[in-house]
matplotlib code that plots the C-alpha trace (Angstrom):
import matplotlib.pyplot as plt

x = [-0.4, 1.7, 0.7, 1.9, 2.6, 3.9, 6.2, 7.0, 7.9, 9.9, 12.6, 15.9, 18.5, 20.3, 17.2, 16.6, 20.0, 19.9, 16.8, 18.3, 21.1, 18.6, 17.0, 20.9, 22.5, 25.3, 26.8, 25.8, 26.9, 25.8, 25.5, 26.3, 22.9, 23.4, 20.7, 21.0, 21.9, 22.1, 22.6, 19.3, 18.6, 14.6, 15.8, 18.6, 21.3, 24.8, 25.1, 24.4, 21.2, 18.9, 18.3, 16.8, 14.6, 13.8, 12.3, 9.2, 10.3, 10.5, 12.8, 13.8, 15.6, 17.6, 18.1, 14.9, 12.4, 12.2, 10.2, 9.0, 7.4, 8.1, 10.2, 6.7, 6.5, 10.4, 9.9, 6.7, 8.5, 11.4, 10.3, 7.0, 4.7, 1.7, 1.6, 0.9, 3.8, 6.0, 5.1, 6.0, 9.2, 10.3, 8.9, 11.3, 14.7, 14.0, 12.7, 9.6, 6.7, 3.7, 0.1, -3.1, -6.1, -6.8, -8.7, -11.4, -15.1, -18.9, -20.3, -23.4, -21.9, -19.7, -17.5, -19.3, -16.1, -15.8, -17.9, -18.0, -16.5, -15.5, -13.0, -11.2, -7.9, -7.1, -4.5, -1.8, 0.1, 3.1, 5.0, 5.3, 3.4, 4.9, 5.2, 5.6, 7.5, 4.5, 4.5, 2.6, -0.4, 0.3, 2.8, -0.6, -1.0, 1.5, -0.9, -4.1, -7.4, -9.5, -10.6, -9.4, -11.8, -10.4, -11.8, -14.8, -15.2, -14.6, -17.3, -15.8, -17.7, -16.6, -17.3, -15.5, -12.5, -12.4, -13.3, -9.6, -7.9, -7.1, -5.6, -3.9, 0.1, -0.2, 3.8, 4.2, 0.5, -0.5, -3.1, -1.9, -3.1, -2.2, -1.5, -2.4, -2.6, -5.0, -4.7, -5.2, -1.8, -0.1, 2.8, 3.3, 2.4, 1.4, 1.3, -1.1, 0.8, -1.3, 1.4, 1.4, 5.3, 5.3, 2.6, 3.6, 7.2, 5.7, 5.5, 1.6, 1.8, 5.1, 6.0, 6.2, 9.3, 8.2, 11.4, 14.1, 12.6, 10.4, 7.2, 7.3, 6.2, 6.4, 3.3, 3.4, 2.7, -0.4, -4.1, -5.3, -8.6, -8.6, -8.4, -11.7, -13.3, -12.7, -16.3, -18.0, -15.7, -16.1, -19.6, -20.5, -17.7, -16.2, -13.8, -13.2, -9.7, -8.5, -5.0, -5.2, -6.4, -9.2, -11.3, -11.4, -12.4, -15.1, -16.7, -16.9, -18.8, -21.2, -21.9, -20.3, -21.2, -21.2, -17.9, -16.0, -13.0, -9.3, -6.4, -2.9, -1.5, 0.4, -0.5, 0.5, -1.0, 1.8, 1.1, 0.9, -1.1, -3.1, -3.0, -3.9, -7.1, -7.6, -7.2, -10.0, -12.1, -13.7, -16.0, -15.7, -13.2, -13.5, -10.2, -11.4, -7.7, -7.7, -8.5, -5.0, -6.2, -8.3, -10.6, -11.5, -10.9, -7.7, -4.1, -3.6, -6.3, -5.3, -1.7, -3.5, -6.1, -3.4, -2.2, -5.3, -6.0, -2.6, -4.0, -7.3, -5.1, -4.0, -7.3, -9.1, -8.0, -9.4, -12.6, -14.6, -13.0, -13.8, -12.3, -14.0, -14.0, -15.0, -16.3, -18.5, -16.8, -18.0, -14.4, -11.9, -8.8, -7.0, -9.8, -10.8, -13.7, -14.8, -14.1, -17.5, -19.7, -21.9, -24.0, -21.0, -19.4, -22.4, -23.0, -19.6, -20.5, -23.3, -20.8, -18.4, -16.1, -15.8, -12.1, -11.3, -8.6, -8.3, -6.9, -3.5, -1.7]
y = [-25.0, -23.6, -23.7, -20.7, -22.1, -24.8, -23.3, -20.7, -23.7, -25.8, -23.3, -24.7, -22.3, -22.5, -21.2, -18.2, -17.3, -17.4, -15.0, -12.4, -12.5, -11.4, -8.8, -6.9, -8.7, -10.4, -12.3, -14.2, -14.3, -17.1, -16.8, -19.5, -21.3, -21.5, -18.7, -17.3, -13.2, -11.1, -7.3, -5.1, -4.6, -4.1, -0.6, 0.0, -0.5, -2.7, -3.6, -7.4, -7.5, -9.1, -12.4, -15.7, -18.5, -21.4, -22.8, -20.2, -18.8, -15.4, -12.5, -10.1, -6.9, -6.2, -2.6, 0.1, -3.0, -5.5, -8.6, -8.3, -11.7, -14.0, -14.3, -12.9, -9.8, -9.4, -9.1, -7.1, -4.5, -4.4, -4.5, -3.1, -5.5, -7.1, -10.7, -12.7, -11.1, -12.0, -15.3, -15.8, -13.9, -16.6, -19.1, -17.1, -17.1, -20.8, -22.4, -23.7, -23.3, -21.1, -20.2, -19.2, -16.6, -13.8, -10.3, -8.9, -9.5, -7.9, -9.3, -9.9, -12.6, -15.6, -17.4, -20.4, -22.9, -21.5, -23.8, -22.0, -23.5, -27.4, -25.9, -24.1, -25.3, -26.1, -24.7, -26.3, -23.8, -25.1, -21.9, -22.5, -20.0, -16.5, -15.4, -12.3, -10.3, -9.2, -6.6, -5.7, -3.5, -1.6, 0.2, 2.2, 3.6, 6.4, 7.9, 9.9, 7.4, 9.7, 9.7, 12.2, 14.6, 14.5, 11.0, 11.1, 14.1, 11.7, 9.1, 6.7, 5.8, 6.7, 3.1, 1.9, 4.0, 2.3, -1.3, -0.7, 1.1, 4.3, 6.9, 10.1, 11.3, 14.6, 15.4, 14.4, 15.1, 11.6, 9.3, 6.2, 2.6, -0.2, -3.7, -6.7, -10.3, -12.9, -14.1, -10.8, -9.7, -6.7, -6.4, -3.0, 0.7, 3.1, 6.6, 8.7, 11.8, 15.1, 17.3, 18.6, 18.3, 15.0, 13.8, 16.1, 14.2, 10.8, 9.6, 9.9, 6.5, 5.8, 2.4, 4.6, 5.5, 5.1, 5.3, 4.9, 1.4, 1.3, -0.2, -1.5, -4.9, -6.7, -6.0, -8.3, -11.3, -9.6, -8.2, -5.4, -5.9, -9.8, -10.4, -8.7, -9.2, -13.3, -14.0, -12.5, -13.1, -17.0, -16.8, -14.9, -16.5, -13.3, -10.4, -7.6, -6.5, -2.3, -0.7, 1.3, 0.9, 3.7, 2.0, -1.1, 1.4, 3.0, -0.2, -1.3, 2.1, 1.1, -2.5, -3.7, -7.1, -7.5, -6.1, -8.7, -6.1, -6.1, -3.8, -4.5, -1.5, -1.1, -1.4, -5.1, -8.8, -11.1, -14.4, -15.2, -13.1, -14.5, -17.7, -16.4, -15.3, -18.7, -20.6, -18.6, -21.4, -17.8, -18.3, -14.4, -12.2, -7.9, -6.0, -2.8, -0.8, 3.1, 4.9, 5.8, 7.4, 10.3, 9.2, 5.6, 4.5, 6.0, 5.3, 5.8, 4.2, 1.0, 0.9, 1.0, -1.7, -4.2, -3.8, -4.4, -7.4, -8.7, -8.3, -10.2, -13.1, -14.1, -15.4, -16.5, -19.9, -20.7, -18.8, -16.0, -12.9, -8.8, -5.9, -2.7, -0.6, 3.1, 3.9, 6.5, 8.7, 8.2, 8.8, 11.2, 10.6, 8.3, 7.9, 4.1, 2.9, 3.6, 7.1, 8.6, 6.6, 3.7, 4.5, 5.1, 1.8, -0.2, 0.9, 0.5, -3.0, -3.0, -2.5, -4.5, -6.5, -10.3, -11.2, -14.8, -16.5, -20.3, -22.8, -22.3, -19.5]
z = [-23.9, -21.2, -17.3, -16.0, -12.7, -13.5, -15.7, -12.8, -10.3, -12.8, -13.9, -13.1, -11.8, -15.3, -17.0, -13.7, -15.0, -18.7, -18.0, -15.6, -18.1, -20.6, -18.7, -17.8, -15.0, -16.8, -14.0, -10.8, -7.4, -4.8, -0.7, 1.7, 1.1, -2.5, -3.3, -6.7, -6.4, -9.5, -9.7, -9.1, -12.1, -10.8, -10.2, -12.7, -9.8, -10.0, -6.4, -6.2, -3.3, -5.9, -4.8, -5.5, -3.9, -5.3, -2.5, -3.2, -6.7, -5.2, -5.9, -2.9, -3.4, -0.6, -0.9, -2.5, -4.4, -1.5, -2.1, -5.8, -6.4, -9.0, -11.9, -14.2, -11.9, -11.9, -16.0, -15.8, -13.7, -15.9, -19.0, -18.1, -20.2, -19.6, -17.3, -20.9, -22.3, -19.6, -19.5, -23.3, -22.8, -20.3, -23.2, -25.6, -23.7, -22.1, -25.7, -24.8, -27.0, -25.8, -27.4, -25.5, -25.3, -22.7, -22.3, -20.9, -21.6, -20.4, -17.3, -19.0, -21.6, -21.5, -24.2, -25.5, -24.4, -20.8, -18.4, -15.1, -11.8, -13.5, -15.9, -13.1, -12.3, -8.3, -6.7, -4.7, -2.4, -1.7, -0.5, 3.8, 5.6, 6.5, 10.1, 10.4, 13.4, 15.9, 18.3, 21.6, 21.1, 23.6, 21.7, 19.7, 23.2, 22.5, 20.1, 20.4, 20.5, 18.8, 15.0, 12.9, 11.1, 7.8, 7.5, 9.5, 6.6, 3.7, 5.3, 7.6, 10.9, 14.1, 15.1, 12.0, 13.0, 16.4, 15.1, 13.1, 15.8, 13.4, 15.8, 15.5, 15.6, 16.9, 16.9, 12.7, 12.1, 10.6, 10.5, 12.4, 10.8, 12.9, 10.3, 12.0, 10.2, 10.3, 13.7, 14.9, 15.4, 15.3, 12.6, 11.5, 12.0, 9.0, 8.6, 6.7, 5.9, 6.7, 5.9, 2.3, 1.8, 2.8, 0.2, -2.8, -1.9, -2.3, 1.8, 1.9, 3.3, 5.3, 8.1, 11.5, 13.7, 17.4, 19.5, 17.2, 16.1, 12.4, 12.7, 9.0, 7.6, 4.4, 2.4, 0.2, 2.7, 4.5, 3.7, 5.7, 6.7, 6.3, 10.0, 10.8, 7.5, 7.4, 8.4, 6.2, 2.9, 3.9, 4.3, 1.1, -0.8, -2.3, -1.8, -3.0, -3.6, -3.0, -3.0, 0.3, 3.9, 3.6, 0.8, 3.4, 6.3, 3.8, 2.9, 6.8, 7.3, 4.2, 4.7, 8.7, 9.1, 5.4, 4.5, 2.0, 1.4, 1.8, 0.7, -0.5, 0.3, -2.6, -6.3, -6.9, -6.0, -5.2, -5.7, -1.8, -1.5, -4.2, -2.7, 1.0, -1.0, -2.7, 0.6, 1.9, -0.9, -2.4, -5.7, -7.1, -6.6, -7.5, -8.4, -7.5, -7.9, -8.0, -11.2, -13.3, -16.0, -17.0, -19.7, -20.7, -24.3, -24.4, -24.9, -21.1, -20.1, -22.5, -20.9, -17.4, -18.7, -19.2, -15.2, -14.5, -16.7, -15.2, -11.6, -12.7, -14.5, -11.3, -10.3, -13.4, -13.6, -10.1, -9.5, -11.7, -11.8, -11.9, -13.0, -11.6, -14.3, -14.8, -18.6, -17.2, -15.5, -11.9, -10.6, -10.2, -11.3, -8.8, -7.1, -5.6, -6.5, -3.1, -2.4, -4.3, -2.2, -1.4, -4.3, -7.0, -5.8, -6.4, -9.9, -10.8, -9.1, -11.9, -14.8, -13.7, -16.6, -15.9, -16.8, -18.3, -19.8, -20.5, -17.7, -19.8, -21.3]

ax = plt.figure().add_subplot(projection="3d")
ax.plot(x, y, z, "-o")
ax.set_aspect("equal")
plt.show()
């Protein structure tokens, strides 16, 4: 059977090509480094500001995308399949046979050939470590040191707002969320939006202008929350994976000491990221993403199940893995697991879905 990974890192650049080909960018352009660049076709556009590295196996759209990931999440976001299916469509177009099992099963049970923890694979992260651009923290003095009420409303501490140093744009009315990586640096700025027209447009959450200069960062090589949550997910051995900053923020007010949570900030799990996570030598790992659907056992909730299980499939060759999963209508929808409470999140902790797959798919 196939290894995924190895399968990722091994494409040559005649086979990156023959696949980009096959996905709608017919030609190729190259830079001064030799890096592969085909048209952005993640976005239906026909400039040529898609590149590639092989040095990493990452894409980067250089205009709307930026980074995307891999050559799997490059497909996935195209062709909108699941991660399995993109793995056998690069089997397909490169000629390399594929075969392998996958899918979600109950917590309570286990397949009779899975042995836990000596049939999980380890992981070699090659890619070199991202530094990110840092600025001085002084720059959060410009804003208003006081919690906002909105989320002090919604159940976040006063103390956890400080611990995080959330403070408040009074000029564009938003919620101000400083990013700061694992050594306790800061690299971005967030906004929460306050305004209604801003989050009806899609800006609810929007990198900050301070001075003509934009506060952003790339996502997709940081975890909020991991810098003052590192303790604690080493010492308990697991994490616990949400979308935005706020579930983080929540679960600091419900458990302090014992908060094992971080946020992507977006609705995907690069595999750096992944890999940050896997460095961190955790045993469990809970995908706790929002709710995108309104009833379970439904055609929405089935097309929403397979993001999920794609999320989860990043981890479950290397260390058990959850899906928190609401059957029973504890949540709103789009709500995170977190927003209902202390009390919803642990049941939902209760009924969690373990997810497993073989070493090889």
């Amino acid at each position: 059977m196939i290894d995924k990974d190895k399968l990722r890192e091994e494409l040559t650049d005649e086979q990156i090509i023959l696949i980009l080909q096959s996905l709608g960018s017919e030609n190729y352009q190259k830079d001064n480094q030799g890096h592969l660049i085909f048209k952005t076709i993640c976005h239906e556009g026909d400039s040529y500001k898609l590149y590639y590295y092989q040095s990493n196996q990452l894409f980067r759209c250089y205009t709307e995308c930026g980074t995307i990931g891999d050559i799997y999440e490059l497909i996935i976001k195209i062709k909108y399949c699941s991660f399995p299916e993109a793995v056998s469509y690069v089997c397909s177009i490169c000629g390399i046979k594929n075969s392998g099992r996958h899918g979600f099963i109950s917590n309570k049970t286990l397949t009779d050939d899975w042995e836990i923890i000596n049939k999980y694979k380890n992981i070699s992260t090659k890619e070199e470590k991202v530094k990110l651009k840092t600025y001085p923290k002084s720059i959060l003095d410009y804003y208003i040191n006081l919690p906002h009420e909105k989320w002090v409303r919604e159940g976040i501490s006063c103390e956890t707002l400080k611990k995080y140093g959330i403070r408040f744009d009074l000029i564009h009315n938003k919620i101000i969320i400083p990013h700061e990586d694992i050594d306790n640096d800061l690299i971005g700025i967030r906004g929460r939006a306050l305004n209604d027209w801003e989050i009806t447009s899609g800006h609810k959450y929007i990198p900050i202008y301070l001075e003509k200069q934009l506060f952003n960062h790339p996502m997709t090589y940081n975890l909020y929350g991991l810098n003052k949550n590192l303790e604690a997910i080493k010492r308990i051995g697991k994490i616990m994976i949400f979308e935005s900053e706020k579930s983080v923020l929540k679960c600091d007010t419900f458990y302090g000491d014992n908060n094992f949570t971080v946020a992507t900030g977006g609705s995907t799990i690069t595999i750096y990221q992944r890999n940050m996570i896997l460095d961190l030598g955790v045993k469990e790992v809970f995908i706790a993403y929002d709710k995108e659907y309104k009833q379970p056992f439904t055609e929405e909730s089935d097309k929403y199940s397979e993001k999920i299980l794609n999320l989860c499939y990043r981890f479950s060759p290397y260390c058990t893995t959850y899906a928190l999963w609401d059957i029973e209508g504890l949540l709103k929808y789009k709500d995170s697991p977190a927003d209902a409470g202390k009390e919803i999140l642990e049941q939902l902790m209760k009924n969690k879905f373990e997810v497993v797959t073989t070493n090889e798919i």
